[in-house]
N, CA, C and O atoms as CSV, one atom per row, in Angstrom:
chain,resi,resn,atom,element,x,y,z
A,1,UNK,N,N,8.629,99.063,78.277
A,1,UNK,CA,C,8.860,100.501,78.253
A,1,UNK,C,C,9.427,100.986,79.588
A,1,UNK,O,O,10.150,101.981,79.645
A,2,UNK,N,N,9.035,100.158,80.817
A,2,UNK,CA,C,9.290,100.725,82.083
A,2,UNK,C,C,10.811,100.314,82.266
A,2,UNK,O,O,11.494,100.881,83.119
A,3,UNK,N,N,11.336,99.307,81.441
A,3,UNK,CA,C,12.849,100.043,81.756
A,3,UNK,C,C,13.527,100.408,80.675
A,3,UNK,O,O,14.700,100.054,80.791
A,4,UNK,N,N,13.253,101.119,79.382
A,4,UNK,CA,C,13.379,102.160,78.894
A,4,UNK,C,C,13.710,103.195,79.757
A,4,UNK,O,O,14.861,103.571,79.975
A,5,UNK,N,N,12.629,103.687,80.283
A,5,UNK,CA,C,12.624,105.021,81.346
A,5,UNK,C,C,13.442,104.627,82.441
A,5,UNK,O,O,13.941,105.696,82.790
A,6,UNK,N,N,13.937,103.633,83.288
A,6,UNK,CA,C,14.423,103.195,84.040
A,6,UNK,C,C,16.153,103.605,83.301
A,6,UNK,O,O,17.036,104.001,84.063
A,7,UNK,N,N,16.377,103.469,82.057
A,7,UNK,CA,C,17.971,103.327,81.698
A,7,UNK,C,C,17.989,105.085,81.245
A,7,UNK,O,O,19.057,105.690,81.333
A,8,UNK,N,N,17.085,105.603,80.901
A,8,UNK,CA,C,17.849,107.012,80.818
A,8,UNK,C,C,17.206,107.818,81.832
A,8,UNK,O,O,16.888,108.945,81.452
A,9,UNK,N,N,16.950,107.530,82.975
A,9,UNK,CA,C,17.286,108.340,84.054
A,9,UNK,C,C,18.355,107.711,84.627
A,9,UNK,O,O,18.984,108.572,85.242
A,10,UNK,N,N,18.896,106.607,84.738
A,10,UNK,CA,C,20.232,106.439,84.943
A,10,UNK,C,C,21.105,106.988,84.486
A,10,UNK,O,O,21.711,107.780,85.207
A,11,UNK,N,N,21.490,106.813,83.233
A,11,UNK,CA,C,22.075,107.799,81.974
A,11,UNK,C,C,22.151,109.331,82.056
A,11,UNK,O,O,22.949,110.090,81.506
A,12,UNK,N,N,21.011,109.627,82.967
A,12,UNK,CA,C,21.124,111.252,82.635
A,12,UNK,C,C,21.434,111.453,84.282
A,12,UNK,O,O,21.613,112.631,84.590
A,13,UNK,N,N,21.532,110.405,85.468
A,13,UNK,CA,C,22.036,110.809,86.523
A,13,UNK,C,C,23.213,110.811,86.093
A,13,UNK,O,O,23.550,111.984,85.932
A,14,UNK,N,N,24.370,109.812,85.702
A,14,UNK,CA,C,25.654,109.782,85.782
A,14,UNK,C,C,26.036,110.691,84.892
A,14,UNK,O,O,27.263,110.793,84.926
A,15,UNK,N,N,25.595,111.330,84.188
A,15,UNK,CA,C,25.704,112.338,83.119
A,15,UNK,C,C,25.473,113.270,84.203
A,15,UNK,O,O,26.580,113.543,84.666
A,16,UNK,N,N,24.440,113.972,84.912
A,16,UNK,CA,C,24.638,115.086,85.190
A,16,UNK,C,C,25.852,115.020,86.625
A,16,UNK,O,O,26.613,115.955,86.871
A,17,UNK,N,N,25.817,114.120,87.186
A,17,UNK,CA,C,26.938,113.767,87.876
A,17,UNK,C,C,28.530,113.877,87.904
A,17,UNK,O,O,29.460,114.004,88.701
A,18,UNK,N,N,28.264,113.749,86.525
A,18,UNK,CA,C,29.781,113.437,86.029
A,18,UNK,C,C,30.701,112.347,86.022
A,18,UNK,O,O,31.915,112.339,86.230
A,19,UNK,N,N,29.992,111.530,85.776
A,19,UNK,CA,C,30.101,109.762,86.005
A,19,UNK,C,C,29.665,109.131,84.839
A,19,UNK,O,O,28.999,108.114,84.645
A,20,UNK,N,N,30.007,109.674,84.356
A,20,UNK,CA,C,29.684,109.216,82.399
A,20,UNK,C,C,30.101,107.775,82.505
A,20,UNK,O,O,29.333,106.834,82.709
A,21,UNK,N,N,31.587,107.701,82.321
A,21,UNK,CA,C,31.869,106.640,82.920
A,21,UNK,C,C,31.288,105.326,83.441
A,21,UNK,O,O,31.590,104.185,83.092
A,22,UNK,N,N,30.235,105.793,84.508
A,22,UNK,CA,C,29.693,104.292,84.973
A,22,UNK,C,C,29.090,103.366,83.628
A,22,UNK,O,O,29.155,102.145,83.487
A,23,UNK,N,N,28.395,104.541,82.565
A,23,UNK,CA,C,27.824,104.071,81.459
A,23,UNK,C,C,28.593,102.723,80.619
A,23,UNK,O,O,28.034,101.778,80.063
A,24,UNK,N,N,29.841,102.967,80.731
A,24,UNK,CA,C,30.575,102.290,79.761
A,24,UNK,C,C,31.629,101.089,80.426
A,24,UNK,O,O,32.663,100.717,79.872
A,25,UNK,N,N,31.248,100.711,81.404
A,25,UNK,CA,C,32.198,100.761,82.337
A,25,UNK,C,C,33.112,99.369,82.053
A,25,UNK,O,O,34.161,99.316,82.694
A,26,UNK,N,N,32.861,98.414,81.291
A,26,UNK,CA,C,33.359,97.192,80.866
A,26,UNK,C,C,33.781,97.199,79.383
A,26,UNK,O,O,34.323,96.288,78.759
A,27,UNK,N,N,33.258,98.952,78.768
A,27,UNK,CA,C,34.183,98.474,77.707
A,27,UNK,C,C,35.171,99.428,77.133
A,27,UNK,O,O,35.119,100.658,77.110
A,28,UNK,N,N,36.340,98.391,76.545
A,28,UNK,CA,C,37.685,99.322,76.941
A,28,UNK,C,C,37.757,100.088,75.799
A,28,UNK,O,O,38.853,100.646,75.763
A,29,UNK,N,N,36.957,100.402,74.699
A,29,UNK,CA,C,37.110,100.690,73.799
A,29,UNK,C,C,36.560,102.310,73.634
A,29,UNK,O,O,36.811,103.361,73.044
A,30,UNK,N,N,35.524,101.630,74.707
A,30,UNK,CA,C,34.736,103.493,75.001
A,30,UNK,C,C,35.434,104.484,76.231
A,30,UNK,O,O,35.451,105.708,76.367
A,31,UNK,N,N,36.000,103.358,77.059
A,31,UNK,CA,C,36.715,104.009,78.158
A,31,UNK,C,C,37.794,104.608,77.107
A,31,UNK,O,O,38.023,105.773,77.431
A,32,UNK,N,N,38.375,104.311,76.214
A,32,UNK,CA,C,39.366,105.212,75.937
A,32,UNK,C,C,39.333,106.208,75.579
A,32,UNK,O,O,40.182,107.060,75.841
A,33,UNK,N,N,38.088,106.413,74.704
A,33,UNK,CA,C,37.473,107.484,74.464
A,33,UNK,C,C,36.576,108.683,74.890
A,33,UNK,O,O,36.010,109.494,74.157
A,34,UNK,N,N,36.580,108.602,76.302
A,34,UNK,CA,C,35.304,109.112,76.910
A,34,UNK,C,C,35.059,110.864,76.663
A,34,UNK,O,O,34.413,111.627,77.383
A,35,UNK,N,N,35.596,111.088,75.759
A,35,UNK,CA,C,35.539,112.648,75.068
A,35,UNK,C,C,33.952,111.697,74.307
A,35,UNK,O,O,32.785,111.800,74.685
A,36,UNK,N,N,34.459,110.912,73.278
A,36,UNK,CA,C,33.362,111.087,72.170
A,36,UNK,C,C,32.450,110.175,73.132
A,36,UNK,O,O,31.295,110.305,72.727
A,37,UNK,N,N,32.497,109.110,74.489
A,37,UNK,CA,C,30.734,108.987,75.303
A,37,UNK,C,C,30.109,109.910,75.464
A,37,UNK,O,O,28.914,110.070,75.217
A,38,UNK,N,N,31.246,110.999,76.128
A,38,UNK,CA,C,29.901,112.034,76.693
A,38,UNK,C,C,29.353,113.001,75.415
A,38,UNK,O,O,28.322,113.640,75.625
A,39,UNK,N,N,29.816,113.088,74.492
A,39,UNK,CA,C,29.140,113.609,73.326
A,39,UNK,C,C,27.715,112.661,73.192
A,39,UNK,O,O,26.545,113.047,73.196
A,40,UNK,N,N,28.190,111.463,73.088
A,40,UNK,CA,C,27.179,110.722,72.384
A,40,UNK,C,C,26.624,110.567,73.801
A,40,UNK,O,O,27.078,109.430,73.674
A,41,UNK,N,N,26.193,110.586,74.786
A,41,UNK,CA,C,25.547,110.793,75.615
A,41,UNK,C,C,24.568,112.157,76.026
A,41,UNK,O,O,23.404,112.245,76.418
A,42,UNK,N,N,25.985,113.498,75.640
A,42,UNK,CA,C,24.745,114.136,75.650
A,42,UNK,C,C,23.820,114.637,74.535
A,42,UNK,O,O,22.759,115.215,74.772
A,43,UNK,N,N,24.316,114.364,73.226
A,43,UNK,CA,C,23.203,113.984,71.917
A,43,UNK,C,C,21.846,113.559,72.196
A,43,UNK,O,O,20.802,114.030,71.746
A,44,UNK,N,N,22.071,112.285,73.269
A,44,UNK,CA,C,21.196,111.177,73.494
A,44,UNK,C,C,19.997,111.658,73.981
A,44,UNK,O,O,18.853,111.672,73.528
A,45,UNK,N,N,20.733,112.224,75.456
A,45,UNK,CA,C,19.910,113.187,75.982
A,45,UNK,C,C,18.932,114.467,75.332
A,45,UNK,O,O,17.743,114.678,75.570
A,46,UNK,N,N,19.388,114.846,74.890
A,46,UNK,CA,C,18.561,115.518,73.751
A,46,UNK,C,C,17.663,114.994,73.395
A,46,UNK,O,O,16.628,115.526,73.795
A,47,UNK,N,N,17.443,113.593,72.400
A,47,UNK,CA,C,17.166,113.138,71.948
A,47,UNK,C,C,15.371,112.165,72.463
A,47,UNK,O,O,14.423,111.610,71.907
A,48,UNK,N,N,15.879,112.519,73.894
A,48,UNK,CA,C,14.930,111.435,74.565
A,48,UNK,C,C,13.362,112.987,75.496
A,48,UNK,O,O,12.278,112.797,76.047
A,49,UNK,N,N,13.955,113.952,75.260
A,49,UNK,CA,C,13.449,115.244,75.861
A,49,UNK,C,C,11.950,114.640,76.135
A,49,UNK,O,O,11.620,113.671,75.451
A,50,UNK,N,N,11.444,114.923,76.660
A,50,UNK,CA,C,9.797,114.765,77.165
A,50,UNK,C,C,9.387,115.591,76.110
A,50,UNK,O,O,8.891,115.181,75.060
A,51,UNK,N,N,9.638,116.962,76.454
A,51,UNK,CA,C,8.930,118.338,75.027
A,51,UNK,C,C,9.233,117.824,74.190
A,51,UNK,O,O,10.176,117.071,74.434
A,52,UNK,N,N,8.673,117.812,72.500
A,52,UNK,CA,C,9.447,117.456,71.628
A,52,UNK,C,C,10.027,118.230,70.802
A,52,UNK,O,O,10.781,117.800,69.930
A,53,UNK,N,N,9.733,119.564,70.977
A,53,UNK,CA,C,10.085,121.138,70.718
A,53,UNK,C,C,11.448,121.293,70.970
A,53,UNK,O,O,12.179,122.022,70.299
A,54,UNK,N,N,11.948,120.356,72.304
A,54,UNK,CA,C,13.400,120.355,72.589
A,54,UNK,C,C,14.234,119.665,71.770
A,54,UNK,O,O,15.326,120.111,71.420
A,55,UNK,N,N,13.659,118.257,71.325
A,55,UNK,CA,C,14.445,117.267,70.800
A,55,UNK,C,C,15.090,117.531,69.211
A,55,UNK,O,O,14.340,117.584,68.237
A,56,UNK,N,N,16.164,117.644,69.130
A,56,UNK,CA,C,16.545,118.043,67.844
A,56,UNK,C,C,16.450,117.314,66.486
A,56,UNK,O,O,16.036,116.157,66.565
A,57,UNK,N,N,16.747,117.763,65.286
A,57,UNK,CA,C,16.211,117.149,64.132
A,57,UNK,C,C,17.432,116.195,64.260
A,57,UNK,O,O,18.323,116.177,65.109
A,58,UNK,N,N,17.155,115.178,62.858
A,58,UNK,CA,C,18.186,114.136,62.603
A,58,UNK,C,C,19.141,114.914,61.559
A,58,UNK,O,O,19.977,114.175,61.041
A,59,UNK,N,N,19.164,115.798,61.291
A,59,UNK,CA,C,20.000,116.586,60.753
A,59,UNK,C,C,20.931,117.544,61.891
A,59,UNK,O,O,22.101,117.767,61.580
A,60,UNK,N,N,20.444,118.057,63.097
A,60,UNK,CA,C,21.212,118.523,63.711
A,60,UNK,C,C,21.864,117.342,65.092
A,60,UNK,O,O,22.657,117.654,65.980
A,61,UNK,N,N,21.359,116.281,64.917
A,61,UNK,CA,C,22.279,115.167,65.599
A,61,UNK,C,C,22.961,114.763,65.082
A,61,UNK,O,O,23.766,114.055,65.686
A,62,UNK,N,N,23.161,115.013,62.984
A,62,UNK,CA,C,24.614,114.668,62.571
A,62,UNK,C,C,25.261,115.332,62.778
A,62,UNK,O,O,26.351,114.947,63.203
A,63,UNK,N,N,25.007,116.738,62.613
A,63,UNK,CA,C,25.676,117.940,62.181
A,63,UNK,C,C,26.442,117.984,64.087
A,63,UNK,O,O,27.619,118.309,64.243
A,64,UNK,N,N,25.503,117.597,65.349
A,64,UNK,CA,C,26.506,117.534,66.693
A,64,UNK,C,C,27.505,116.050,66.488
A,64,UNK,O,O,28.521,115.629,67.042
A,65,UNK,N,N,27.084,115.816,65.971
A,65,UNK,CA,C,28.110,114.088,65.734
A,65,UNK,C,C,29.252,114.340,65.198
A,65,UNK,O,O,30.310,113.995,65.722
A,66,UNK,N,N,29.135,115.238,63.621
A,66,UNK,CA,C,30.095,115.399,63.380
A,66,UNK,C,C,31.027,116.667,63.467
A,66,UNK,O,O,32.015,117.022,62.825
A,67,UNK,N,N,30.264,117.251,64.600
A,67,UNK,CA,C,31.293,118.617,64.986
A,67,UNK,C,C,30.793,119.642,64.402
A,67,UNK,O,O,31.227,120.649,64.961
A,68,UNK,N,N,30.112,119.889,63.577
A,68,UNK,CA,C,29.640,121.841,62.780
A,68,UNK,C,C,28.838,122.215,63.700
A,68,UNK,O,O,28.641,123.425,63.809
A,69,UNK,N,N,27.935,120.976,64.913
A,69,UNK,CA,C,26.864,122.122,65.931
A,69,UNK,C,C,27.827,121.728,67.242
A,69,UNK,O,O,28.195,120.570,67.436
A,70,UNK,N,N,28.238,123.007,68.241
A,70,UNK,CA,C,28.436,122.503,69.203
A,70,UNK,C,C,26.995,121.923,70.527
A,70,UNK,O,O,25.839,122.286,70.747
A,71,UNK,N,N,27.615,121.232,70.913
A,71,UNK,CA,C,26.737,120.848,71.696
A,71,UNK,C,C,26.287,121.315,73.075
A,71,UNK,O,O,27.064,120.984,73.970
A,72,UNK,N,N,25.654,121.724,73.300
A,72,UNK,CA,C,25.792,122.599,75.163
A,72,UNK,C,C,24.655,121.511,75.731
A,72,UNK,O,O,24.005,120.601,75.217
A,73,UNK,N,N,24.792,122.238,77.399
A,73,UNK,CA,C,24.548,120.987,78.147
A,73,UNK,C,C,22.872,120.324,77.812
A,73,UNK,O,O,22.092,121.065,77.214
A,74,UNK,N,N,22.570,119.407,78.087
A,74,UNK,CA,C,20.872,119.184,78.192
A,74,UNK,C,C,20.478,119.143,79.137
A,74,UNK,O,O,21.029,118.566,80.074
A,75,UNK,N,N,19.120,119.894,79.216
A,75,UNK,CA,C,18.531,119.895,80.436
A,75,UNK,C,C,17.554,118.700,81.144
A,75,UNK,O,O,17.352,118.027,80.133
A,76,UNK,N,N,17.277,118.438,81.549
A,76,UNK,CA,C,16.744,117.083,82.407
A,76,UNK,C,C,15.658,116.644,81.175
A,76,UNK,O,O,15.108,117.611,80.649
A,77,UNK,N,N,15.387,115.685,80.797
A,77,UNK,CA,C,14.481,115.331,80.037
A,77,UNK,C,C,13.324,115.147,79.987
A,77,UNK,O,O,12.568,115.036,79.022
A,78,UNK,N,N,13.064,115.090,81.629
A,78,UNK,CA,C,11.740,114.623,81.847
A,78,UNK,C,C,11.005,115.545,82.108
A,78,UNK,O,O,11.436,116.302,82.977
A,79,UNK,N,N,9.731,115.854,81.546
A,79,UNK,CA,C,8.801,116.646,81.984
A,79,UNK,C,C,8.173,116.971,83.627
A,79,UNK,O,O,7.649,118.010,84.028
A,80,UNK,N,N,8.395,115.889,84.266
A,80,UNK,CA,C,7.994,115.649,85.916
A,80,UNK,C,C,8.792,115.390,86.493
A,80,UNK,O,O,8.599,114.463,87.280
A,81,UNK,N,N,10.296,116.102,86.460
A,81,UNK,CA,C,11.044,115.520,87.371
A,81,UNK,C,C,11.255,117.242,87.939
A,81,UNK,O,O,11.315,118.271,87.266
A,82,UNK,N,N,11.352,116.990,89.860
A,82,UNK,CA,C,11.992,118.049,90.527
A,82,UNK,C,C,12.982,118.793,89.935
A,82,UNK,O,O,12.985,120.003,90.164
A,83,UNK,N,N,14.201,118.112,88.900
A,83,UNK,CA,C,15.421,118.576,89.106
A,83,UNK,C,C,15.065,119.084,87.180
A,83,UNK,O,O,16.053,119.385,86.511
A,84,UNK,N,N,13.874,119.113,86.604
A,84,UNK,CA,C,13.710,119.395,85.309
A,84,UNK,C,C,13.839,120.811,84.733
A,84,UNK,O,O,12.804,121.455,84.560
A,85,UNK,N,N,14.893,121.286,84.458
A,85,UNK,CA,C,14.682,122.871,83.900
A,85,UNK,C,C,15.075,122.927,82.075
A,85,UNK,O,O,16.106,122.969,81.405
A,86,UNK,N,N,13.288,122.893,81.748
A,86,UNK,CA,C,13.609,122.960,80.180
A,86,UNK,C,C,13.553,124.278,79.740
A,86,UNK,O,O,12.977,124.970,80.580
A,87,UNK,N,N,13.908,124.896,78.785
A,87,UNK,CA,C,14.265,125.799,77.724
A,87,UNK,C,C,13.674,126.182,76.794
A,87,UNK,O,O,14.300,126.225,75.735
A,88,UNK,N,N,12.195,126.626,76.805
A,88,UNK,CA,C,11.744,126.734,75.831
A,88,UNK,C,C,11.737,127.455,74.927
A,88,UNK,O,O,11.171,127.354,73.839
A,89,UNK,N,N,12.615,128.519,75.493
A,89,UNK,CA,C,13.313,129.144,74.427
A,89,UNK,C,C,14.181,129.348,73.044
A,89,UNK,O,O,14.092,130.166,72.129
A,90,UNK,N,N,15.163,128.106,73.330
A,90,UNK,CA,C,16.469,127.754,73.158
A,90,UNK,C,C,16.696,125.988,73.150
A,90,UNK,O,O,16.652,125.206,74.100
A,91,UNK,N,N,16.958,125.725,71.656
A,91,UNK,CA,C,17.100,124.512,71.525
A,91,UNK,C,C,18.546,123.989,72.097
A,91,UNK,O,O,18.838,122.794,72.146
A,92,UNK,N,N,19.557,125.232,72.596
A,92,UNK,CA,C,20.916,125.449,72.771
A,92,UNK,C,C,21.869,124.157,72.130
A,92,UNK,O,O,22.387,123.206,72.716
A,93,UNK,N,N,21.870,124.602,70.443
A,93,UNK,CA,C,22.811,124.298,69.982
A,93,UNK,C,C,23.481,125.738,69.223
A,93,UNK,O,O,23.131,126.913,69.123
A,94,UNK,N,N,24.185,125.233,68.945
A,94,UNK,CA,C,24.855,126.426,68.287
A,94,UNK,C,C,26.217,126.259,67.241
A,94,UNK,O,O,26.803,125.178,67.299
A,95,UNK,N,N,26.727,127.296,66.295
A,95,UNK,CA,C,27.729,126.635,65.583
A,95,UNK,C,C,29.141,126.568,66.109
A,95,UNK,O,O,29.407,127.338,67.032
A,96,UNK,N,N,30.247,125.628,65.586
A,96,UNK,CA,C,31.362,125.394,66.047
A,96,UNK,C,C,31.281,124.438,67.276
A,96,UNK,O,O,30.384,124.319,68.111
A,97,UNK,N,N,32.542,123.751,67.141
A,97,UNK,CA,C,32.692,122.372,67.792
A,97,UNK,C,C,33.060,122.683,68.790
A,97,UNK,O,O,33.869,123.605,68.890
A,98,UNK,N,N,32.490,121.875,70.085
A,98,UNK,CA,C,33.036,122.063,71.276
A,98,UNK,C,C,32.451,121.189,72.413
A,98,UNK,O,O,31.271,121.394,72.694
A,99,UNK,N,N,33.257,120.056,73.237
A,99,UNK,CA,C,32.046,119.292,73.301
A,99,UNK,C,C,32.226,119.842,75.034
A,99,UNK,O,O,31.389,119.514,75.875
């Protein structure tokens, strides 16, 4: 499990970084695409939330997959991290595509 947690705080540094990129970095198939990594990266993120109030259904990770929810940014996942600002308001998806 401890490097579970070890690969998506990596994941969500180069993500909030803007280094998506490092994620994929040997393969040429995702480098070409790096519109649809950082989608599916920040899905992911979502996905892994500490709250689980945040983490979205498997219906609205198709519906961001296939474009009807846009996706807005995710906020840090972890419940104990300094740099964590969750939303408990706001699952912030919303309709129309936009990644």
């Amino acid at each position: 499990m401890e490097r579970a947690a070890i690969l998506t705080e990596w994941a969500y540094e180069c993500y909030s970084k803007g280094k998506v990129e490092r994620l994929v970095e040997n393969d040429e198939e995702a480098i070409s695409d790096m519109n649809w990594v950082k989608k599916l990266v920040m899905v992911a993120i979502w996905c892994v939330q500490d709250v689980p109030l945040l983490r979205p259904s498997m219906r609205e990770v198709t519906h961001m997959l296939d474009g009807i929810l846009e996706i807005s940014a995710p906020p840090c996942p972890f419940l104990y991290s300094s740099t964590s600002e969750v939303e408990k308001s706001s699952m912030g998806f919303s309709n129309n595509s936009s990644v």
